[in-house]
KEKE-3310 file (N, C-alpha, C; in steps of 0.2 Angstrom, whole numbers, plus 5000, padded with zeros to 4 digits):
npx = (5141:5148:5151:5156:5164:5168:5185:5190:5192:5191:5187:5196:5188:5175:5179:5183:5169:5159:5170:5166:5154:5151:5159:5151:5138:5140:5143:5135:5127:5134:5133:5124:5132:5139:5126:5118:5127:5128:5115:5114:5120:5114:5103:5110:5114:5101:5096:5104:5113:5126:5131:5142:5149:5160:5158:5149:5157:5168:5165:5156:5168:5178:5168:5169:5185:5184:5176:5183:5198:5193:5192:5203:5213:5205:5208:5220:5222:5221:5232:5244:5257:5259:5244:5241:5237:5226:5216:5221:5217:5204:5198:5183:5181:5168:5160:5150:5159:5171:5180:5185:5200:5205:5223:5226:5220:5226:5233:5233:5222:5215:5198:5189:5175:5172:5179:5170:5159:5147:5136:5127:5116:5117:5109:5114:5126:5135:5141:5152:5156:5172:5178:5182:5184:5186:5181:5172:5166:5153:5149:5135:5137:5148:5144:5143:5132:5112:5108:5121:5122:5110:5113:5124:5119:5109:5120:5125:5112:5111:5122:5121:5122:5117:5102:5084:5078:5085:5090:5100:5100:5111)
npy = (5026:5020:5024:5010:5008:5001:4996:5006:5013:5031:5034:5041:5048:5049:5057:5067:5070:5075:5085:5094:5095:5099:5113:5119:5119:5130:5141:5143:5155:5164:5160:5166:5178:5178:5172:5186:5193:5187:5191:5204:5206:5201:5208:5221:5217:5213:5227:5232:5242:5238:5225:5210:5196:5189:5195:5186:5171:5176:5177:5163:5155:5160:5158:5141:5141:5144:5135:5125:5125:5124:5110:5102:5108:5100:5087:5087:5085:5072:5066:5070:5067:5073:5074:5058:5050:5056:5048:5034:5018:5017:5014:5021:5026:5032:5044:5054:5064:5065:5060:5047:5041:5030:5020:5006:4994:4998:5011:5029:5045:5058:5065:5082:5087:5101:5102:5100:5109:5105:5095:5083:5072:5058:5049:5038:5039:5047:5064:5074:5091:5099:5111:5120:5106:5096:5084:5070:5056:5046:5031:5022:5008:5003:5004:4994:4990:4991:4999:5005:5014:5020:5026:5034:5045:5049:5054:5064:5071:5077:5085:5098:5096:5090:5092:5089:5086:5088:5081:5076:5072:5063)
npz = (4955:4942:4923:4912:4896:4880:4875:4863:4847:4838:4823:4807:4797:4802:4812:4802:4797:4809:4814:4804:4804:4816:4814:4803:4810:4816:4812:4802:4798:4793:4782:4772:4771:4757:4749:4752:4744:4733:4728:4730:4718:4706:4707:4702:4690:4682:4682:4676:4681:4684:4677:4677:4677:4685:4697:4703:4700:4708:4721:4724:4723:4733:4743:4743:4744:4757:4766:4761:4765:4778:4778:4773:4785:4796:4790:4788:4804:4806:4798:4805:4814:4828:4833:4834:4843:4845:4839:4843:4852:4867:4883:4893:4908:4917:4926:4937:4943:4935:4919:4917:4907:4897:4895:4895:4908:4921:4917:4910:4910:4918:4913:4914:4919:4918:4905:4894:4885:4879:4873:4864:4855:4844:4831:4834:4844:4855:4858:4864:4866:4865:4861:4845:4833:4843:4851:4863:4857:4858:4853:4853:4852:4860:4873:4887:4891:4892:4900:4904:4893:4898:4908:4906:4899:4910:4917:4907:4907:4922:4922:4914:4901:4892:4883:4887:4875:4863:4851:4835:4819:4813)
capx = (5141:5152:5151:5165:5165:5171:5191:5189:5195:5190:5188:5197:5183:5171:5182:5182:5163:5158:5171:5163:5148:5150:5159:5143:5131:5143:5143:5129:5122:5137:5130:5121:5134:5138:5121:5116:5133:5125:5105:5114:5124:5108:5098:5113:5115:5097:5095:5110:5117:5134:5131:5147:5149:5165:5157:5147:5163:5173:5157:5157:5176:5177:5165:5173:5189:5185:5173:5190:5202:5193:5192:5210:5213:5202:5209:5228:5223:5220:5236:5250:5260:5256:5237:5240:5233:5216:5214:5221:5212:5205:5190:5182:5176:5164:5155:5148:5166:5176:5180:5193:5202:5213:5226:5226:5219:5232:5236:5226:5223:5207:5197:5184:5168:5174:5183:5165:5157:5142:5133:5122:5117:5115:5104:5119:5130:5134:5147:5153:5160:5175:5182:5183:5188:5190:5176:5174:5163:5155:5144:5130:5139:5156:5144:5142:5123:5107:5109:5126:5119:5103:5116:5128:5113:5108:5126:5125:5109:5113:5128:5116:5126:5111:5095:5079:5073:5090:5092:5102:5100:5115)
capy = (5022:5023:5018:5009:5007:4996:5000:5009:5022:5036:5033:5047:5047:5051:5064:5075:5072:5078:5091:5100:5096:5107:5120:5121:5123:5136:5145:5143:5160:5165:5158:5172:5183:5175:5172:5191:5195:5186:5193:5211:5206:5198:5215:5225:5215:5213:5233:5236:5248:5236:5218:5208:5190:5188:5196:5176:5168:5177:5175:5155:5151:5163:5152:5133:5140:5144:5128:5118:5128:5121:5103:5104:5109:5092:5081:5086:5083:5065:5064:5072:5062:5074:5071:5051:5050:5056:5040:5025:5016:5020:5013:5024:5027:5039:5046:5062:5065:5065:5056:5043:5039:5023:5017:5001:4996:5004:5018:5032:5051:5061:5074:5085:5089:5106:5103:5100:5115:5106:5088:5082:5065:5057:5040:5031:5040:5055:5068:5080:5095:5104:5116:5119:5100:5093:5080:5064:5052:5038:5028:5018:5001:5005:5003:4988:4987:4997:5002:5012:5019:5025:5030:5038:5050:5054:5058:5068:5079:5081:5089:5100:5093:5086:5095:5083:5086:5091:5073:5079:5069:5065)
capz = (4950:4935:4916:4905:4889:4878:4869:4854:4845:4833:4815:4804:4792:4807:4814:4798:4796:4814:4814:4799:4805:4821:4810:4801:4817:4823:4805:4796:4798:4789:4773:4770:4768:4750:4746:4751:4740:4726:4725:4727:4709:4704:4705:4699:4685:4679:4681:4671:4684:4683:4674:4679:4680:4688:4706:4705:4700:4715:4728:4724:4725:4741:4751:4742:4747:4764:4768:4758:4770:4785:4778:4775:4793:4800:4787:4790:4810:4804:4797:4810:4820:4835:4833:4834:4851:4845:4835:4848:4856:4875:4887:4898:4915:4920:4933:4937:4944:4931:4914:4916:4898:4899:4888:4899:4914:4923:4913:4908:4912:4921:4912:4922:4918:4914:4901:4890:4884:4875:4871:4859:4854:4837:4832:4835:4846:4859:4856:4869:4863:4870:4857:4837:4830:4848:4855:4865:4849:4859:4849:4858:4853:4863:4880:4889:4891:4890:4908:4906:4888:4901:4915:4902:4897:4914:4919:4906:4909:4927:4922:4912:4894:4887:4883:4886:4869:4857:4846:4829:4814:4809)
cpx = (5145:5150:5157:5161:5168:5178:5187:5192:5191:5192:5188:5192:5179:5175:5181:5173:5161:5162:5167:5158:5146:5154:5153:5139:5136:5143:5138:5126:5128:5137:5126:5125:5136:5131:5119:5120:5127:5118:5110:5118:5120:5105:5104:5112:5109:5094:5099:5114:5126:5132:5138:5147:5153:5165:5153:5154:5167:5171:5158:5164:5177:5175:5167:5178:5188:5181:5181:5196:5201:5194:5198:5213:5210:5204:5217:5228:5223:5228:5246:5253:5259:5248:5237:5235:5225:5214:5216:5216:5211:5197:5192:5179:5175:5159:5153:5152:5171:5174:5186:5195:5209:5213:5224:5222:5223:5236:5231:5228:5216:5206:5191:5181:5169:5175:5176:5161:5149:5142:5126:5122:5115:5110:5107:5124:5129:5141:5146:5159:5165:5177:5180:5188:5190:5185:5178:5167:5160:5148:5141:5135:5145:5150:5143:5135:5117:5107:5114:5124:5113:5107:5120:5123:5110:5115:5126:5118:5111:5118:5127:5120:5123:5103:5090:5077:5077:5092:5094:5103:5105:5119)
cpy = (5025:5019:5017:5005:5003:4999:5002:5016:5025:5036:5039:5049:5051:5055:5069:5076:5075:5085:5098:5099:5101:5115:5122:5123:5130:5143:5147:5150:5165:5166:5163:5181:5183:5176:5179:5194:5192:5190:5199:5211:5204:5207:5218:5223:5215:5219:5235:5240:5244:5227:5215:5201:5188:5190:5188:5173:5171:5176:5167:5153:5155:5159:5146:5137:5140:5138:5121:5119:5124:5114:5099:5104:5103:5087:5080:5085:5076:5060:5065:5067:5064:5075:5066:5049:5052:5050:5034:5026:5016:5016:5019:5025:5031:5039:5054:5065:5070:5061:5051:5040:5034:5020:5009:5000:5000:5010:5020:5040:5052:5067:5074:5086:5096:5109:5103:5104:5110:5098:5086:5073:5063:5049:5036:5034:5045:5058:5075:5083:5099:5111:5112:5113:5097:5090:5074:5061:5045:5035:5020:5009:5000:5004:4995:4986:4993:5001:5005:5015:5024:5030:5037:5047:5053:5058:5066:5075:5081:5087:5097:5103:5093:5089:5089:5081:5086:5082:5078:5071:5066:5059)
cpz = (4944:4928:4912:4901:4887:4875:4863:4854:4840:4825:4812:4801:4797:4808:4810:4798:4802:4813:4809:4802:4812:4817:4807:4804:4819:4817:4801:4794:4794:4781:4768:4770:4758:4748:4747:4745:4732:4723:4724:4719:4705:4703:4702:4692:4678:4677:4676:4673:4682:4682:4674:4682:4684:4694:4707:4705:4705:4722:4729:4728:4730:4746:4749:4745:4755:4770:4766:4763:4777:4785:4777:4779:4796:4797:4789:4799:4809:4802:4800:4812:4829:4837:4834:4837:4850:4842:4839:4850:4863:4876:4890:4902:4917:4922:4934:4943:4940:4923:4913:4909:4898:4895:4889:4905:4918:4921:4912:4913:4914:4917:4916:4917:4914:4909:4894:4893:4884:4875:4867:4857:4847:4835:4834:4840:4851:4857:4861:4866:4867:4866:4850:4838:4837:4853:4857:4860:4853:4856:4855:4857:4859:4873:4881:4888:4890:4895:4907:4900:4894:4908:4914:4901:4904:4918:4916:4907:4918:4926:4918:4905:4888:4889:4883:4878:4863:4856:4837:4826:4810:4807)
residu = (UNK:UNK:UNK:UNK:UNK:UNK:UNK:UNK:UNK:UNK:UNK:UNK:UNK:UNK:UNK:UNK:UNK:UNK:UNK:UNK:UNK:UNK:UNK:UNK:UNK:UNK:UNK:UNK:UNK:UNK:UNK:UNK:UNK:UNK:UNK:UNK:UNK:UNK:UNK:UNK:UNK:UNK:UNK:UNK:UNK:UNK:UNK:UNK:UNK:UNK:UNK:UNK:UNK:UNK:UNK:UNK:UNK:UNK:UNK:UNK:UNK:UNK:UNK:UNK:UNK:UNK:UNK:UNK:UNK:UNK:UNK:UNK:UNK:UNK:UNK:UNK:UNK:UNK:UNK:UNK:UNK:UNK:UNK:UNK:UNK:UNK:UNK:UNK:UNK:UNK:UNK:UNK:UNK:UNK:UNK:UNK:UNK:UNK:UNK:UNK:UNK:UNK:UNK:UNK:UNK:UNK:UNK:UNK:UNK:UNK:UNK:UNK:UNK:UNK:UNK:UNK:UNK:UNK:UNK:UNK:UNK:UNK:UNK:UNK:UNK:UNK:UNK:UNK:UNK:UNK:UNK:UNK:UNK:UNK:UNK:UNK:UNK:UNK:UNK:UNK:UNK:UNK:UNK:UNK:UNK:UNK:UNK:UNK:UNK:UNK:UNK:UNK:UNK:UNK:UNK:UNK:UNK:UNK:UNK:UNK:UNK:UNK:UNK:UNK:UNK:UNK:UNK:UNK:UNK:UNK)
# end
C-alpha cells in the first residue's frame, strides 16, 4: 500500500524556520560556551582581577554573528536559482519501498529510505531529516485522508524514523 499526497510545495518562510530550527537541536549545547565566556568575565570583573567591558560586547556579537551567518546561509538557499527545485511543487508516493517525488504524473524521481537520517513530527506536520538544511516538510493537510496520515506514521516507525513518544512543539 502506498500514500499520495496532495501537489504542494515548500514555503521559503518555513524552510528558513525549520532549518534553524534543526540547527539549533544540533547546537544548542554550544550555547554554553558564550554564556560560560560571560559568568567567567562576570567573576573577573566583580573581583577586580580584570574589569573590562568589551569581553561582553565581543562574546554577544560573536554568537549574533554566527546564528546571523547561518540564517544567511538558509535565506540565500531560498533565493538561488540552483535551489529552485526545493520550492516547486511535487505529489508523493510512498511506500516502505521507497519515496516516489513527481513533478507529474509521469515524471518524477525515487529516493530510498536511506537517504533519511531522522524524523520527527510537529502538531501540524512531519519532517524527515536528511542532512543540515535539507528535509522532506509534509504537513498533515497535503494527505488525502486520515488513513494515509495513520499509514504515513506507521511507514514511518517501521522504518524505525519515528520514535512512539518524540512530538516537538513547534
Amino acid at each position: 500500500m502506498a500514500v499520495k499526497t496532495k501537489k504542494f510545495a515548500l514555503d521559503k518562510k518555513k524552510y528558513v524556520n525549520i532549518a534553524m530550527g534543526q540547527l539549533w537541536e544540533q547546537q544548542k549545547m554550544w550555547t554554553l560556551v558564550p554564556l560560560g565566556l560571560l559568568l567567567v568575565n562576570a567573576i573577573l570583573g566583580i573581583t577586580g582581577v580584570y574589569p573590562n567591558i568589551w569581553a561582553y560586547i565581543v562574546i554577544i556579537l560573536g554568537a549574533l554573528l554566527y546564528v546571523g551567518f547561518w540564517w544567511v546561509q538558509f535565506t540565500g538557499v531560498t533565493q538561488l536559482e540552483q535551489y529552485k527545485q526545493l520550492f516547486d511543487k511535487y505529489l508523493y508516493e510512498i511506500d516502505s519501498r521507497q519515496i516516489l517525488v513527481k513533478t507529474n504524473p509521469k515524471e518524477g524521481g525515487i529516493m530510498q529510505w536511506e537517504q533519511i537520517k531522522s524524523a520527527y513530527r510537529t502538531k501540524d506536520a512531519y519532517i524527515l531529516m536528511m542532512a543540515r538544511g535539507q528535509f522532506l516538510h509534509f504537513p498533515h493537510s497535503v494527505f488525502n485522508s486520515e488513513h494515509d496520515l495513520r499509514l504515513f506514521e506507521r511507514i514511518l516507525k517501521q522504518k524505525n524514523l519515528l520514535p512512539d513518544v518524540k512530538e516537538v512543539a513547534k
